[in-house]
Each structure stands twice: as structure tokens, then as C-alpha cells.
N, C-alpha and C positions, 0 to 999 in steps of 0.2 A: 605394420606393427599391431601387436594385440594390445587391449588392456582396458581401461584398470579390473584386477581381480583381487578377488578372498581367497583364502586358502578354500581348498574343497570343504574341509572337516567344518567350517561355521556353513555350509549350506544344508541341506534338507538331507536329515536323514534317511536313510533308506535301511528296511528292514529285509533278515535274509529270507522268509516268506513270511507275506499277508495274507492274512485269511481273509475271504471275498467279505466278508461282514466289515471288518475294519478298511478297505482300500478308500483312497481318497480319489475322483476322479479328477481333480484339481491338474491341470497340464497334461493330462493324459486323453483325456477327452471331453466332449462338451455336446451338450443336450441339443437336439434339432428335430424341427417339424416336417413329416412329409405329408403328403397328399394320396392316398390310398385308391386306383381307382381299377373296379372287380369288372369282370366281361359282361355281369347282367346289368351295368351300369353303377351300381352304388356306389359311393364313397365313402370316405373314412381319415377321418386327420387321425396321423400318428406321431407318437413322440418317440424318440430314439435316441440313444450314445452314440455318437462318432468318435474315430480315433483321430488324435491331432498329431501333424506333425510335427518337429523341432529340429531348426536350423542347428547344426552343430560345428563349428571353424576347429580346427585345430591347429595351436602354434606350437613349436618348438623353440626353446628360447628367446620367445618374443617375434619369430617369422613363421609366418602363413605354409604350413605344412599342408595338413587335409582339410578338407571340408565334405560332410556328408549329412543324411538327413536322420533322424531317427525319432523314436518316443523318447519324452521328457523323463526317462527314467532311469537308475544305474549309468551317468554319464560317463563317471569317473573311470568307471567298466569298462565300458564302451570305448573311451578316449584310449586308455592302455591298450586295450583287445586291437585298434585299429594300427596302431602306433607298430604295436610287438609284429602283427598280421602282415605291416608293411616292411617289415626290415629297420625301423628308425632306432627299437631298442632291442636287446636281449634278455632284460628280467628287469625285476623290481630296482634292482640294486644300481641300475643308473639313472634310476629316478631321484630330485631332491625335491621338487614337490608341485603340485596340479593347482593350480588355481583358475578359478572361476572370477567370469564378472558378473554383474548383476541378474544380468538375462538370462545365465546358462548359455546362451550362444556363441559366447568363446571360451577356450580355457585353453590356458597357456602352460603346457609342461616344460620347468627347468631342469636340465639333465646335470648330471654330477659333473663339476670339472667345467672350464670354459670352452665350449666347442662354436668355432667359429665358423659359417657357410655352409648350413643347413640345404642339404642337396632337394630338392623340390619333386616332387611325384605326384602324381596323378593319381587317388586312389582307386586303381581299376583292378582286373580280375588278374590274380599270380599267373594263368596259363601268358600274359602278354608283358609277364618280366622276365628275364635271363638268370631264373633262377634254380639255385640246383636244391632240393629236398633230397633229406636221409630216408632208407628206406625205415620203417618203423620194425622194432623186434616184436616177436610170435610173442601174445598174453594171453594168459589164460582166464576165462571167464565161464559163467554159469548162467542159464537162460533163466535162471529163476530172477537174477537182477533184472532182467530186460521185462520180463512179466510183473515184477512188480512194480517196475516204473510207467508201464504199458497200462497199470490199474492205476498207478496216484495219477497222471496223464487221463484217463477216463474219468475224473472226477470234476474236471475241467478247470479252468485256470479265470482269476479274480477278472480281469479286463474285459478278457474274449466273451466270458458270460455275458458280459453288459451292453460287448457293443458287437461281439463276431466279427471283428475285424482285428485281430492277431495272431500274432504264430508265437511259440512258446519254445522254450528248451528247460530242461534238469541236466545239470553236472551232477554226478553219481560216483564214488566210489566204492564196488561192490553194492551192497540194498540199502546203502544210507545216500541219501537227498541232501547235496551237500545246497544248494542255489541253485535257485528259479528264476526265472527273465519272462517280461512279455516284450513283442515290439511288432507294428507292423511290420517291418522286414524280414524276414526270416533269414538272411544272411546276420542281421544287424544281431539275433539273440544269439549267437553259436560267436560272434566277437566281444560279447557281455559277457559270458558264461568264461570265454579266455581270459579275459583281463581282470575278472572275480576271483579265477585263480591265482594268476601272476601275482596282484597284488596280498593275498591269500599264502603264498609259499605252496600251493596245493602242488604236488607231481602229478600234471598231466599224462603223466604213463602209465598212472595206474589207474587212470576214471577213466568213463565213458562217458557221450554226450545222448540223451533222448530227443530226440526234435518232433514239430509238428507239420513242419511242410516239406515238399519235395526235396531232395540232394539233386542239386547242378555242383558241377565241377567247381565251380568259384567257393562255394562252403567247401568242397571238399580239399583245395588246395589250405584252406586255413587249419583243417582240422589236421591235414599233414607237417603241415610248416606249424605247429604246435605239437604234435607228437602224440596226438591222441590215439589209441589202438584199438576205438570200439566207438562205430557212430552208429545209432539205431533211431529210426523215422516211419510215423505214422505214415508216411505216404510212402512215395516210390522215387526212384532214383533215375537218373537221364545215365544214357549208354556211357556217355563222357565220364560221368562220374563213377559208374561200375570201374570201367580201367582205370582210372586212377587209383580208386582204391585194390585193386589188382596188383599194381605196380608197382605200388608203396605200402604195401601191408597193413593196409585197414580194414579191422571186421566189418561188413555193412550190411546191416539188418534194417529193411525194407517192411513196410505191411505187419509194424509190430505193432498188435492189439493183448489184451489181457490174456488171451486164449491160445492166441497163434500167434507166430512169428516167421518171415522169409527170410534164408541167409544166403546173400547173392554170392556166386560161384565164382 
């Protein structure tokens, strides 16, 4: 059993982008010392940002659904993204409301209507559930959106500046910035970015996702099983994930910088 919790809406705001001057580092990371030591012998104490991690439980009507780790930030996000990403819901609309407890380390979603014997899962990667994906319809886009998200992306993101340890994403539809995510996981901001839309009404058919670290199959089975028709990554994409996106008709643009861009075949 979960509990006791607050509605989400009395916990901590969250803005849909902070500018690196106003970010608080409060749960997201915290100052530490290291010891600096050079090959000609010197040393040097140094002070630094780390990213912290945050336990996160998820209940369904009051029983132990998922549990995973992430940053202390866009829970509510996050909770939906993982929830929708496992099959548990299909949209906003059978949601009646997310509550937290004190800690942020649980929250308990009430679904519309009494549903009794909440089926239990493992939250692991879709390629190892029996699950069948739609292929996604052909959309049309313009590489001028990918290049200018490849330049706000170049300007670097409030956390990662401070500590270098995050991955980042932008939901975009066409050249507007609709929400930004940090978190160390890079799976974890691509199911924040989901569930900002969900709970958003945003149509995932017609945005695109920008990410900062590599595509493995496991982000890419989310970005299918949401519907998204356009993922683009500063880095590079594993073979696994190439096919999939092959399969299911997703554009995947690889090694996008401000200048250039790769669109895998």
C-alpha cells in the first residue's frame, strides 16, 4: 500500500523552461569535494555539482505498480510517461488524480472508475513484452526545425552546465519549443517529454523529439508506442534501433548538430 499523499498541484512547481540563472539546484544536485591529482605530482581540491538520484515507487490505486529511479524533477511527467509507456493507461482521460507524499517518493495514481487487480509488471524494455505496435503514418517535416533545435540544443541545458552529468530532450512541434526535461537517464527524459504531453492534450503525431544521447531500442520502442513520427539525437543510434525505426516508420536523425544533420536509411 502507498500513501499518505497531496495532490501533485500543492507540491513544487515546475516551470515549462528555466533559464540557467534562475535554476534552483535544491534535489537535483548537490556540491562535493574531490581531490585533483596531475602526473607532475601537484594537487588541487576541487569543488563540483553532482546529480542526485530519486527513488520513485509508482502505485495504481493504492498497489505497487513501477518503481524506478530518476531526477527529482517533472515527476508528475515522468509518472504518466511511464505509466502510458507500460500499457497501464491510454490518455489523460482515465486519470482522476496523482498524488504525492511527502518525499516525492511515492505517488499514487487514481484511475477513473473502480478498477479492481491491478496486473503487476516489471518495468523493463517493450522488445520483452508481447506487444504489438502500429506502424506510424509518413509526416512531413522540414530540416530547418531539426537545425534550429540542434542550435537551442547548442546553447546548453541549465543542469548539465553545472554538473555534466545529464541528458536533455525538447518536444517541438515544427520550430516552437514546446518543453524541455533534464535527467540523468536518457531513457527517463524521452518518458517526461511523453507524459508533458499526455497530460498537455499535445498530439504526439505531429511533434518531434530532440534528444542528447544515444537511441537503443528501448527509447525507441517508447517513442513508437506513443506515436511519435520524428526522433532526432545528438549522438548515434545502436543497429537495433535503426530497424525498429525501419519497421515502424520513424524518421531518425542521428548526428544532428546546427550545421549538419544524418538521416538513417
Amino acid at each position: 500500500m502507498c500513501g499518505p499523499y497531496k495532490e501533485a498541484g500543492e507540491l513544487k512547481v515546475e516551470g515549462l523552461m528555466e533559464e540557467a540563472g534562475n535554476i534552483t539546484m535544491d534535489g537535483l544536485a548537490e556540491e562535493t569535494v574531490r581531490t585533483v591529482i596531475r602526473s607532475d605530482g601537484t594537487k588541487e581540491t576541487k569543488r563540483s555539482f553532482l546529480v542526485k538520484e530519486h527513488s520513485l515507487s509508482i502505485c495504481i490505486n493504492d498497489e505497487k505498480t513501477i518503481h524506478t529511479v530518476c531526477s527529482d524533477e517533472y515527476l508528475k511527467e515522468m509518472t504518466v510517461g511511464c505509466l502510458f509507456t507500460s500499457g497501464y493507461i491510454s490518455g489523460k482521460e482515465e486519470i482522476k488524480e496523482i498524488l504525492f507524499d511527502d518525499s516525492r517518493e511515492n505517488v499514487n495514481v487514481v484511475l477513473q472508475g473502480k478498477r479492481e487487480g491491478v496486473v503487476k509488471k516489471d518495468f523493463k524494455d517493450s522488445k520483452d513484452k508481447e506487444t504489438d505496435f502500429n506502424k506510424i503514418p509518413e509526416s512531413e517535416w522540414k530540416t530547418e526545425w531539426i537545425f534550429e533545435a540542434a542550435k537551442y540544443f547548442s546553447k546548453g541545458m541549465p543542469v548539465h552546465n553545472t554538473t555534466l552529468g545529464t541528458h536533455a530532450c525538447i518536444l517541438a512541434h515544427g520550430e516552437e519549443i514546446l518543453f524541455t526535461c533534464e535527467d540523468f537517464g536518457r531513457r527517463n527524459t524521452v518518458l517526461k517529454a511523453i507524459g508533458y504531453a499526455i497530460l498537455n492534450g499535445i498530439n504526439l503525431s505531429e511533434c518531434f523529439l530532440f534528444i542528447s544521447g544515444r537511441v537503443l531500442a528501448d527509447m525507441m520502442y517508447h517513442v513508437i508506442h506513443a506515436g511519435i513520427p520524428l526522433l532526432a539525437s545528438k549522438a548515434v543510434p545502436t543497429a537495433d534501433a535503426v530497424s525498429l525505426a525501419k519497421e515502424y516508420g520513424v524518421t531518425l536523425i542521428v548526428k544532428a548538430y546546427p550545421d549538419q544533420i544524418e538521416i538513417c536509411e
